[in-house]
MMTF fields as JSON, N, C-alpha, C and O atoms, coordinates in Angstrom:
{
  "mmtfVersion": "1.0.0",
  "mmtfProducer": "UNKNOWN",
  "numBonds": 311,
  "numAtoms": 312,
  "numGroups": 78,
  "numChains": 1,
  "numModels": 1,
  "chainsPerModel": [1],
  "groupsPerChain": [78],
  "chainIdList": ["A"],
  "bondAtomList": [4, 2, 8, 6, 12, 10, 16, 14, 20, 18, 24, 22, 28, 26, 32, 30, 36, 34, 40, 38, 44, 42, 48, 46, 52, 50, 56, 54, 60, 58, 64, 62, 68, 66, 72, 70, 76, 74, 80, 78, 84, 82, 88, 86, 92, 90, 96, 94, 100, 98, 104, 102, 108, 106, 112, 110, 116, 114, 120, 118, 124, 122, 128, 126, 132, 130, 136, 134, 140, 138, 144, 142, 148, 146, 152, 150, 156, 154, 160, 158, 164, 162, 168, 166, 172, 170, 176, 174, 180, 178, 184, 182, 188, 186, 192, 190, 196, 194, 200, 198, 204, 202, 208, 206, 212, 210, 216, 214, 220, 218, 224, 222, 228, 226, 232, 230, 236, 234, 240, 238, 244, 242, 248, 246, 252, 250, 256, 254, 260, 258, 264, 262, 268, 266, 272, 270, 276, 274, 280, 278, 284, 282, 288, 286, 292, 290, 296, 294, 300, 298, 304, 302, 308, 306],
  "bondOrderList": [1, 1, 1, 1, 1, 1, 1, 1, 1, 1, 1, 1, 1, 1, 1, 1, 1, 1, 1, 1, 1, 1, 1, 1, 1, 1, 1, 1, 1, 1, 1, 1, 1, 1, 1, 1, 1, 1, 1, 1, 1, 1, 1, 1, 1, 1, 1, 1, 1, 1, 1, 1, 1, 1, 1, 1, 1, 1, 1, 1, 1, 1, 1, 1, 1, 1, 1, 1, 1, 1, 1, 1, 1, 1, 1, 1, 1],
  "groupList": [{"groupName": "UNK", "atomNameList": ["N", "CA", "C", "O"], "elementList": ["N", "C", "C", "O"], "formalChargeList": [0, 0, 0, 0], "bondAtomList": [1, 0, 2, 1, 3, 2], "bondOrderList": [1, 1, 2], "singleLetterCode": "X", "chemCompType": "L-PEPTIDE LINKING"}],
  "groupTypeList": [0, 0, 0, 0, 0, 0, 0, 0, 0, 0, 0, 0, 0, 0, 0, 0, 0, 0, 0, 0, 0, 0, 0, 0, 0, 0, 0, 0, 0, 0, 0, 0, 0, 0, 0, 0, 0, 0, 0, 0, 0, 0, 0, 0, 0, 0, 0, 0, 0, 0, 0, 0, 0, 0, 0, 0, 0, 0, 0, 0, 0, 0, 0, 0, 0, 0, 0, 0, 0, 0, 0, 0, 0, 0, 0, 0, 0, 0],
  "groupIdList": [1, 2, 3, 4, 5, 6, 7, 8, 9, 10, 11, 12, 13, 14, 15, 16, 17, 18, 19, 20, 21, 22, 23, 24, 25, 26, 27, 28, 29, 30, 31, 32, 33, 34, 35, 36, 37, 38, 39, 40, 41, 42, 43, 44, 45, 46, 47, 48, 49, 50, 51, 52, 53, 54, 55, 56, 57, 58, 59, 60, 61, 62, 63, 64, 65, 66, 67, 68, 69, 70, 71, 72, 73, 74, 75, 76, 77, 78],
  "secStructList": [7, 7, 7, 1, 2, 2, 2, 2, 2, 2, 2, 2, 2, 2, 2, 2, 2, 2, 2, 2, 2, 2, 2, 2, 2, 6, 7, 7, 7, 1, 1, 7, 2, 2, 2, 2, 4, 4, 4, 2, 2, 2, 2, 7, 7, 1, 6, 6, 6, 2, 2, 2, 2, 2, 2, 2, 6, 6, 7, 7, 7, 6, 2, 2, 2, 2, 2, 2, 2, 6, 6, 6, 6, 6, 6, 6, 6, 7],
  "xCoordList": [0.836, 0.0, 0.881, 1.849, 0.628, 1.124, 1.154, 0.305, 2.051, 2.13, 1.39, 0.989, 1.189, 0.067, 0.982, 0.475, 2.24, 3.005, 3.081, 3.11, 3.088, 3.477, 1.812, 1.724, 0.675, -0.435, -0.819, -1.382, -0.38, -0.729, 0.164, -0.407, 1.325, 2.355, 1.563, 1.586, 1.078, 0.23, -1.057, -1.509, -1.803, -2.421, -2.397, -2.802, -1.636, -1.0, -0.428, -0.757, 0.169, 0.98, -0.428, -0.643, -1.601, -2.535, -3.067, -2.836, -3.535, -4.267, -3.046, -3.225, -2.249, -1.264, -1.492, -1.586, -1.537, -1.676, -2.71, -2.808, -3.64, -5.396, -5.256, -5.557, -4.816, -4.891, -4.023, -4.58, -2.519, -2.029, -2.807, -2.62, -3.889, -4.849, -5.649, -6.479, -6.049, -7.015, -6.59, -7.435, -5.166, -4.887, -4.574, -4.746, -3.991, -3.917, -4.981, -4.823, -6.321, -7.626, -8.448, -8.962, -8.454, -9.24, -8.287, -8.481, -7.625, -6.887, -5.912, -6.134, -4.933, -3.797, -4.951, -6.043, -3.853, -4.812, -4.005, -2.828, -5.179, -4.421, -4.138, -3.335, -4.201, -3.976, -2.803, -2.202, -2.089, -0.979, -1.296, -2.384, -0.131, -0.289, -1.418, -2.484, -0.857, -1.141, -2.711, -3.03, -3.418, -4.867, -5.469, -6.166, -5.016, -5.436, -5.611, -6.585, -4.748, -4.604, -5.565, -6.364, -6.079, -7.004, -7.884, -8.685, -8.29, -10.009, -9.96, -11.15, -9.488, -9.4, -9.896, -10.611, -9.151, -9.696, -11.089, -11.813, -11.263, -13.007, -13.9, -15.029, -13.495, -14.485, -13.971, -14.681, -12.491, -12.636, -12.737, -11.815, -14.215, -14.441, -13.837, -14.002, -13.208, -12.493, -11.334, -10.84, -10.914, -10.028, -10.116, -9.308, -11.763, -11.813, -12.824, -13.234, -13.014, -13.185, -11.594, -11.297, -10.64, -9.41, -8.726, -7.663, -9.252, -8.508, -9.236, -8.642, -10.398, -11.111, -10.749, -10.661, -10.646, -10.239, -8.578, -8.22, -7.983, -6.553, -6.496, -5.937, -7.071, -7.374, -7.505, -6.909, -8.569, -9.84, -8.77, -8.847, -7.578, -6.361, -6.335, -6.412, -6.182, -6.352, -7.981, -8.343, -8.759, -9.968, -10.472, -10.216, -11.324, -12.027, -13.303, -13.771, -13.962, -15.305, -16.427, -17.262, -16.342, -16.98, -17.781, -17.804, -18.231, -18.486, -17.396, -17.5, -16.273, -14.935, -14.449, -13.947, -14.522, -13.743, -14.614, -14.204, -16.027, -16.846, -16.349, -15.791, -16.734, -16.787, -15.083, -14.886, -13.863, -12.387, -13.278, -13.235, -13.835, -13.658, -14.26, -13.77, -15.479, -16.427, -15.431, -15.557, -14.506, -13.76, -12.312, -11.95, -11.902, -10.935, -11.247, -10.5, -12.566, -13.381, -13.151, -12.523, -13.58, -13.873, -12.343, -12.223, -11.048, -9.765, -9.661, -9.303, -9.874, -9.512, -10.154, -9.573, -11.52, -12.337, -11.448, -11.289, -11.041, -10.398, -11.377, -11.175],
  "yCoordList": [-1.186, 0.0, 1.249, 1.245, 2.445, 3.471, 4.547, 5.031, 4.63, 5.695, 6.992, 7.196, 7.813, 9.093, 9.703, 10.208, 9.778, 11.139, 10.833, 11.576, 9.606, 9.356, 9.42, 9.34, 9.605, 9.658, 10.685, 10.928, 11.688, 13.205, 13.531, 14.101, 13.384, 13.75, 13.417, 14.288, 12.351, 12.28, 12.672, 12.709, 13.019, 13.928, 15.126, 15.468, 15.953, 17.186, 16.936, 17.842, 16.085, 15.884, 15.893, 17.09, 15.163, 15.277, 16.426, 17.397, 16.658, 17.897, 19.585, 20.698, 19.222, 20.147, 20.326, 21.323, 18.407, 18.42, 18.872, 19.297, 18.884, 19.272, 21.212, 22.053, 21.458, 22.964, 23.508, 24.297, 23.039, 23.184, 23.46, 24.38, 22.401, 22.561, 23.194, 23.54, 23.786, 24.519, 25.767, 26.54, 26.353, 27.728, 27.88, 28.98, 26.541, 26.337, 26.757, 27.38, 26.223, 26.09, 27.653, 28.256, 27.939, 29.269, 30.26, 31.384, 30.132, 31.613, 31.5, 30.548, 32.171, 32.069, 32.473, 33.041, 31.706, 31.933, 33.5, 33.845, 34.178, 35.497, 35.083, 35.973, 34.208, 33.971, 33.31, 33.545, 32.431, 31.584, 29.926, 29.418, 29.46, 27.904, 27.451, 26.926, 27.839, 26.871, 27.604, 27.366, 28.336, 28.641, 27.718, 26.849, 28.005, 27.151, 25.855, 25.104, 25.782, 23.411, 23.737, 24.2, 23.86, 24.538, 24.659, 24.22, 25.456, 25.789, 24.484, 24.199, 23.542, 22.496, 20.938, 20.031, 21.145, 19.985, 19.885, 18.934, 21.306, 21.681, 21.392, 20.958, 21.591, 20.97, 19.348, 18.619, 18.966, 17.766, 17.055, 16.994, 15.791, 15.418, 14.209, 13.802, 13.519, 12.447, 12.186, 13.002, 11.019, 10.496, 9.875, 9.725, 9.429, 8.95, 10.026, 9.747, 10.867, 12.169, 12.32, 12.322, 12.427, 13.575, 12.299, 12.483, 11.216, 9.764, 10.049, 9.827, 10.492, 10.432, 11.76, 11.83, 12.559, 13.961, 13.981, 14.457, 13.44, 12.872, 12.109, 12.475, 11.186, 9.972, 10.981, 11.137, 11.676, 12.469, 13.613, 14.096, 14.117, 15.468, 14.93, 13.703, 15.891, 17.501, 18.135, 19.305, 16.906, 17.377, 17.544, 16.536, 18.726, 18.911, 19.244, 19.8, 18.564, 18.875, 20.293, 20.371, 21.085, 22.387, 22.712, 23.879, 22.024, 22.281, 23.238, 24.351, 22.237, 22.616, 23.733, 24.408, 24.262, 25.137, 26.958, 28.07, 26.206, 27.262, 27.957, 29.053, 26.88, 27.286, 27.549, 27.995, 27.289, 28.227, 29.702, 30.687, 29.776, 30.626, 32.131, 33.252, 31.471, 32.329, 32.72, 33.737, 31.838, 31.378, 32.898, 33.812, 32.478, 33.414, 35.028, 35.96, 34.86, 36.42, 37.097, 38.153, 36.59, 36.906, 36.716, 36.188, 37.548, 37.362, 35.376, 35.275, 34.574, 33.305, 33.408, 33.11, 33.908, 33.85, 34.832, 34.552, 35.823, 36.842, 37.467, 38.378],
  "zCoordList": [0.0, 0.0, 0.0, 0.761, -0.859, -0.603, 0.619, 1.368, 0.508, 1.907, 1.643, 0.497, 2.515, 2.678, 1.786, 0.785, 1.916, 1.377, -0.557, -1.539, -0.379, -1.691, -2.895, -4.12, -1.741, -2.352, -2.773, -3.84, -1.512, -1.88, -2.887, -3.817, -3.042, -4.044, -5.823, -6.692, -5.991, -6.99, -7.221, -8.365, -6.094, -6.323, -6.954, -8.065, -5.707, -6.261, -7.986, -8.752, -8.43, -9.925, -10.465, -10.656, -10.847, -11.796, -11.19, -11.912, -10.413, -10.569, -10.693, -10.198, -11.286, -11.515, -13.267, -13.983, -13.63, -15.222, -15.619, -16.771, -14.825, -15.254, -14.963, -15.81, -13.795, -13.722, -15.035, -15.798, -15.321, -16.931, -18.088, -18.883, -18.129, -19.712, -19.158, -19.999, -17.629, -17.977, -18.139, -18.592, -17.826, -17.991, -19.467, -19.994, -20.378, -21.818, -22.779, -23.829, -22.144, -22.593, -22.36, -23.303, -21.556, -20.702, -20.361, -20.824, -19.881, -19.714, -18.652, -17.903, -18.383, -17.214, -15.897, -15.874, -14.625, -13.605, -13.318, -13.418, -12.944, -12.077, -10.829, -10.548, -9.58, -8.381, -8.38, -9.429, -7.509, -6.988, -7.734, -8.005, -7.888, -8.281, -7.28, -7.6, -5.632, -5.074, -4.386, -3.221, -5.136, -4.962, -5.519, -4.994, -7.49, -8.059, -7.713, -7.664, -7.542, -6.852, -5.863, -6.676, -4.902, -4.261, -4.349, -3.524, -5.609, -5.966, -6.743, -6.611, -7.414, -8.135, -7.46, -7.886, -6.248, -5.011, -4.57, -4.274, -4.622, -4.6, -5.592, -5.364, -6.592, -8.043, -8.573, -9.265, -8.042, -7.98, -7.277, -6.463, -7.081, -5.745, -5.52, -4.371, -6.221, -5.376, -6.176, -6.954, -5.963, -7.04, -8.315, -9.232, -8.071, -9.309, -10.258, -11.385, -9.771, -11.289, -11.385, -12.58, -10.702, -11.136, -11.927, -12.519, -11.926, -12.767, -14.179, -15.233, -14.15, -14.876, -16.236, -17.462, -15.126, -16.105, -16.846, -17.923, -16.045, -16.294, -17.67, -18.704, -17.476, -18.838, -19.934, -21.0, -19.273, -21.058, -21.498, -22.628, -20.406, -21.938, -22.559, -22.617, -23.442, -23.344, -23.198, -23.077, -23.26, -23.225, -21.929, -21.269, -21.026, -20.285, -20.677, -21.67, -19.215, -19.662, -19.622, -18.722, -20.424, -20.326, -18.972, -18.582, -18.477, -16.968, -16.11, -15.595, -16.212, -15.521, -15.768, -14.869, -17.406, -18.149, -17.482, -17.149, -17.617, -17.269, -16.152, -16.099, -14.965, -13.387, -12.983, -11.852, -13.864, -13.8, -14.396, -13.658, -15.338, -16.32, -15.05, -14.907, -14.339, -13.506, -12.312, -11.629, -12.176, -10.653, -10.917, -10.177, -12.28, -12.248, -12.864, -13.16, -12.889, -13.158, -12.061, -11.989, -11.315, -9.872, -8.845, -7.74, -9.956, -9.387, -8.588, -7.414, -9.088, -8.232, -6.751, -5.708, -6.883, -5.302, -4.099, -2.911, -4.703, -3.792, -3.278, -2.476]
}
């Protein structure tokens, strides 16, 4: 079994690749990396959407693209 540290560490790595296409896709974040990873944990709810979204790059699902798009209107929820 993997250890805690080595779980979060891959965590953090895909949802790093997913925050990537979405600043690729939609627009640079105006806030900090580590907001983004952040507001990202919040719209992704477990592991198996962020397995899921991982698989489907470069494609996201317009849901996602939207609620960055509203998220970083609104300075990244400042």
């Amino acid at each position: 079994m993997k250890d805690q540290i080595t779980k979060l560490g891959e965590t953090l790595e895909g949802l790093a690749q997913i925050a990537d296409e979405l600043e690729r896709q939609v627009a640079p974040c105006p806030v900090t990396r580590l907001l983004l990873i952040a507001w990202l944990t919040e719209w992704v709810l477990g592991p198996e959407t962020q397995a899921a979204l991982k698989r489907d790059l470069p494609c996201l699902p317009q849901s996602l693209k939207s609620a960055y798009a509203v998220w970083i209107h609104h300075s990244g929820g400042r």
